[in-house]
Every structure is written in C-alpha cells, then in structure tokens.
C-alpha positions in Angstrom: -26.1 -10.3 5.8 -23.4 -7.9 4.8 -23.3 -6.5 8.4 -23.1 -9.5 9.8 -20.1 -10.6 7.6 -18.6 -7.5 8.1 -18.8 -7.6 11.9 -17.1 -11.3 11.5 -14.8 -10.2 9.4 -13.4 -7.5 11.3 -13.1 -9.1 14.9 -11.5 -11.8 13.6 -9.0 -9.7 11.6 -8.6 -7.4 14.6 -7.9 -11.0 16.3 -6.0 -12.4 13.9 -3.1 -10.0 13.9 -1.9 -10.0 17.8 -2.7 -13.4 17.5 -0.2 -14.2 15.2 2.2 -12.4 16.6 2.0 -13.9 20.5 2.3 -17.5 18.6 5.1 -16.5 16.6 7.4 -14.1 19.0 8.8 -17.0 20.7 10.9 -18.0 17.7 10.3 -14.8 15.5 13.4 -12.7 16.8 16.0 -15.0 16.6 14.7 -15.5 12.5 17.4 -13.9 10.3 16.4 -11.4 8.2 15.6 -13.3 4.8 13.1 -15.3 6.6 11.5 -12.7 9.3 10.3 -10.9 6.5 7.8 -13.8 5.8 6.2 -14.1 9.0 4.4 -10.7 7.7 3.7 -12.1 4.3 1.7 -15.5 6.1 -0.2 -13.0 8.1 -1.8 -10.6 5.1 -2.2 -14.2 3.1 -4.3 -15.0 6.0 -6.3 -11.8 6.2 -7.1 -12.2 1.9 -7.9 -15.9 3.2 -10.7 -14.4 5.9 -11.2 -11.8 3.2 -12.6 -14.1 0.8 -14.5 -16.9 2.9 -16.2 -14.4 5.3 -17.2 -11.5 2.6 -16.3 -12.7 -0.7 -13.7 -10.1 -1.6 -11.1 -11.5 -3.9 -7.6 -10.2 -4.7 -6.3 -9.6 -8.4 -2.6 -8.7 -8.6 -1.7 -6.9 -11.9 1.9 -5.9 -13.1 4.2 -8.3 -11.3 6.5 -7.9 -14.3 7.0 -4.4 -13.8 8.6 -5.1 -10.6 12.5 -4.4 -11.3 15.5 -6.3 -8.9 17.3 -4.8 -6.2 16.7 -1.5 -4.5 13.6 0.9 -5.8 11.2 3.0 -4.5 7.4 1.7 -4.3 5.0 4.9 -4.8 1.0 3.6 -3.9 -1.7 5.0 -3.5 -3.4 4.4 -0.2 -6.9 3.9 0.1 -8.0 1.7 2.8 -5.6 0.0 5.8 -5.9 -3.1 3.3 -3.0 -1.3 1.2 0.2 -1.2 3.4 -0.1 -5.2 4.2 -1.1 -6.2 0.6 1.4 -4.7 -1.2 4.4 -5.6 1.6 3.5 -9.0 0.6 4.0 -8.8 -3.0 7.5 -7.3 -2.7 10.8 -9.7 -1.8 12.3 -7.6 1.1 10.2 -3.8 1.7 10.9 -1.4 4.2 7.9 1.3 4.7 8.0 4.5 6.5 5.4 4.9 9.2 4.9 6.9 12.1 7.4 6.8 15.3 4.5 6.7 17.6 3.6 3.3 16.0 6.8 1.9 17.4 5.6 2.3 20.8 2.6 -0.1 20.5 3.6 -3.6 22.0 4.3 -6.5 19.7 3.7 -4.8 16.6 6.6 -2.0 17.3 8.8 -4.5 18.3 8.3 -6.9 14.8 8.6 -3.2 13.1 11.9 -3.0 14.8 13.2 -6.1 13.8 12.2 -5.5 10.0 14.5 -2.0 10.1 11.5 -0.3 9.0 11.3 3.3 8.6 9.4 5.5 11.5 9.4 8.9 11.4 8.2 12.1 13.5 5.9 14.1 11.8 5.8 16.9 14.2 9.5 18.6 12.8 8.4 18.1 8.6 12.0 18.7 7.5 14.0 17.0 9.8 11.9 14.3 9.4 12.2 14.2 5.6 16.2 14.8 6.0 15.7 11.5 8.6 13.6 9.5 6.2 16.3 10.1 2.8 18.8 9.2 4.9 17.5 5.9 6.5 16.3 5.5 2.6 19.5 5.3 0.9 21.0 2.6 3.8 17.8 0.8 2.7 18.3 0.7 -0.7 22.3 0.0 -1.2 21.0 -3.1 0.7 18.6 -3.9 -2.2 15.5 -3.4 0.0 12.2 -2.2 -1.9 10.7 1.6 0.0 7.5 1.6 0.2 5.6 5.3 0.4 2.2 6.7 0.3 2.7 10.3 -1.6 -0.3 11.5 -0.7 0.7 10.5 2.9 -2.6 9.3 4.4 -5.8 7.5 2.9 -7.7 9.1 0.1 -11.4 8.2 -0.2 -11.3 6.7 -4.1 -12.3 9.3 -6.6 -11.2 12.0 -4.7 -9.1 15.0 -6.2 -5.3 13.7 -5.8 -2.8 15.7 -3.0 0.3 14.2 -4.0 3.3 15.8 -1.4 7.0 16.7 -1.9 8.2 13.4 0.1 8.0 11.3 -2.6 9.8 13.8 -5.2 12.6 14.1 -3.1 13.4 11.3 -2.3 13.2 10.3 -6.1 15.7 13.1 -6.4 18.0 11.7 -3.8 17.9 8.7 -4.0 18.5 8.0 -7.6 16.7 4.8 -8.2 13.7 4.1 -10.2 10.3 4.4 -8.5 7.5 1.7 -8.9 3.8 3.5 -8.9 1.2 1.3 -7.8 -2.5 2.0 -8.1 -5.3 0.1 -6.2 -9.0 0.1 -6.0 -9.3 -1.3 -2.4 -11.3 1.8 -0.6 -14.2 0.7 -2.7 -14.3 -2.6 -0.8 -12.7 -1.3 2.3 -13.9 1.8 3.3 -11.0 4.2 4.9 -13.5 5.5 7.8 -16.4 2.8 7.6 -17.4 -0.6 9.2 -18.4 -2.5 5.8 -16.3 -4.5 4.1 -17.7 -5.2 0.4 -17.9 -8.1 -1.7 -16.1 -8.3 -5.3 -12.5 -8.0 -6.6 -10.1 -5.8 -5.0 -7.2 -4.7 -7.5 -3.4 -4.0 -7.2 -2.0 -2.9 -10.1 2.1 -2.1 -10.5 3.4 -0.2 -13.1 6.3 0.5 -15.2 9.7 1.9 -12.8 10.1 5.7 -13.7 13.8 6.0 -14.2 16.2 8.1 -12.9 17.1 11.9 -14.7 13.6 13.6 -14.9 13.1 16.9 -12.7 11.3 17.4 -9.8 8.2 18.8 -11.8 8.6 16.1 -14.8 8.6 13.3 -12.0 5.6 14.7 -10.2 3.1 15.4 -12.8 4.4 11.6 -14.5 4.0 9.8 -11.4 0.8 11.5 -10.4 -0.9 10.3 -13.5 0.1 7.6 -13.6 -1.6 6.3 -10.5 -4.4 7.7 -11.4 -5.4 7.0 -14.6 -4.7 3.4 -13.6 -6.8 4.0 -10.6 -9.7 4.8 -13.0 -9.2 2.0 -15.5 -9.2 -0.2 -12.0 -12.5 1.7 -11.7 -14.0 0.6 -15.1 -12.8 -2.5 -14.4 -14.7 -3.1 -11.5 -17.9 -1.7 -12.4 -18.2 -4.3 -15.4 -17.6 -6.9 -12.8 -20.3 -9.5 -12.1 -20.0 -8.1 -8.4 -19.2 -4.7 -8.5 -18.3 -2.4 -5.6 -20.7 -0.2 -4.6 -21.2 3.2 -6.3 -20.1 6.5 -5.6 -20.5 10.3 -6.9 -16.9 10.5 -7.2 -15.8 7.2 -8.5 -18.7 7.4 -11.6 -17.5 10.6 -12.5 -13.6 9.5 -13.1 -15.4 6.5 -14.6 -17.3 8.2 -16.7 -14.4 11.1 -17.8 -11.7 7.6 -18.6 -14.2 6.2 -21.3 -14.5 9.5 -22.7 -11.0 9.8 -22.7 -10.3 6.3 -24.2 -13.5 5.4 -25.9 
C-alpha cells in the first residue's frame, strides 16, 4: 500500500505543478508583485493537501513568532525537495537563490523571473558569491525575506553537517539578522528515494541572530542551532503515534540529544 500511495502521490505532484502553471500564466504575468507571489503559496498548499489525503503526511509549523518584519536572511536546512516550496510559503515576500540553469526550463524559469529570484552560476564560486551579495542587498532594502541552504544541497537527516562560507558572508554583508530554520522532512521525503512516508513532517523557525558577531561566532551559532533543533524534531517524531521510519544516523543524534537533555 505505501508504494502504491507513493506512486500516486508523486505523478500527481509531478502533474500538479506544470499544471498549475499552464492554467495560471494566462493572467499570472500581468499580477503585480504583492499578489504573484501567492500563486506559488496556492500551489505548495496544494501539494501538503495531496500530501496528506494520498499518504497521510501532515505539516506542523513551529516558530512563526520568531519570524521578524522587513528584510532578513532565512538559513534552512535542506533535506528533501519538500523544503524550498514549504518554507517559501510561510514567508510574506522570499526571494531564494537557485541555480541559473533552472531559469532555462519553460514555465517554471519564466514564474522564477517574474518573482526576481536569485539564480546563480556555480561554475565561477566567487563571482557567483560577489553576484549573489549583491542581488541580496537590492533584495533586502526592498524588505524581501532570502532564503539559503548553507549546506547548499540536500543532506540525508542525521548526517554529519557541511555548513559553507555562503551563508557567513552574506551575514557579514548584508547586515541583517538571519532566521535559521530546521526541518525533519527527509525522514518522510527521502532526498534520492521514491517513498513518500506517512506521519508529521516539522518546520521549525528560530530566533533571528542579530547583526555584530564574527564570521566564526556566527558559524558555529547558526550551525547549532539548526541542528540541535533538527534533533529535538527527531525526538519529536519518534514519540509520534506514526513515526517516520528509522535510521542509523537519525537514532544516534536521537539518542546523544536525550543524553544531552535528559
């Protein structure tokens, strides 16, 4: 049975997405701003909708209150393609940086464009960093929320962190307090797998870390952070009366946070 959901679950979200966006181009682009950015928002409601009839996964969203007004940066970890959509929708106006070639891909490069997200070519590292903090602070003097991956692609959950620069410079540059975010979602949605679990997938945003730490202050607070929030996440889940499925990794951060904490 959990195959079969799985396999309806991911045509129809595989559908679901161009779908929405042939329907809606026709009046999409002549949207202004305030209200394009919640054509997006309908679609990943829709996908937590399909999420929760066809496989029982539910969505629990922790921390709202931490969320401060105008401009920030948004640090998450990423753990499963379930990440970037779900936590766009929580925020009022985010930009995120992806890559460049993603703009090329009809339809979806196109509502990218119109969103003045934030692509960037990997292939030159620095001159895309100087590119990204520079398209950054437009974004937020306009009071638009940035949202980053710092470890820069999906981490399976449990594993060791890699936290990169990006992140610490632009927290350097930009001057602006940086939301971190930890999740539990690659538990439920597997970053290279076809299941999609049952349960309660977790977002959880924490306090802003201000402006006026250094580069190595900022790093080692933001890195954990996230991830002793990702392990309580962990705990949480596991006492759940549908827990996610097990793994080496995750049950020994589980294990090491009670220890810690009692």
């Amino acid at each position: 049975m959990l195959h079969l959901r799985s396999f309806i679950f991911n045509l129809l979200w595989y559908i679901n997405l161009p779908l929405q966006m042939i329907v809606q181009s026709p009046f999409y682009f002549f949207l202004k701003h305030e209200n394009a950015v919640k054509v997006p928002k309908r679609w990943a409601y829709s996908s937590h909708w399909l999420h929760r009839v066809i496989v029982g996964t539910h969505v629990e969203i922790l921390g709202k209150e931490n969320l401060p007004e105008g401009g920030y940066l948004v640090a998450a970890k990423h753990q499963s393609t379930w990440d970037f959509y779900s936590i766009y929708a929580e925020l009022k106006d985010s930009s995120f940086v992806l890559k460049s070639e993603l703009m090329k891909i009809p339809f979806f490069g196109w509502y990218v464009a119109k969103l003045d997200h934030i692509p960037i070519r990997r292939a030159d590292r620095s001159q895309a960093l100087r590119a990204m903090t520079k398209e950054a602070k437009i974004q937020i003097a306009g009071n638009r929320q940035i949202l980053i991956f710092p470890e820069g692609t999906r981490r399976a959950p449990g594993a060791d962190p890699a936290y990169r620069f990006g992140i610490t410079r632009l927290y350097l540059e930009l001057n602006c307090p940086v939301v971190p975010v930890a999740l539990n979602s690659g538990q439920f949605w597997p970053r290279r797998g076809f299941l999609r679990y049952p349960g309660t997938i977790r977002l959880s945003f924490l306090k802003p870390i201000q402006p006026g730490l250094s580069a190595e202050e900022f790093a080692q607070e933001l890195e954990q952070r996230i991830e002793e929030e990702c392990d309580r996440l962990y705990v949480l889940g596991s006492q759940d009366e549908v827990p996610p499925p097990p793994s080496e990794a995750v049950s020994v951060r589980i294990a090491a946070y009670k220890a810690k904490h009692g």
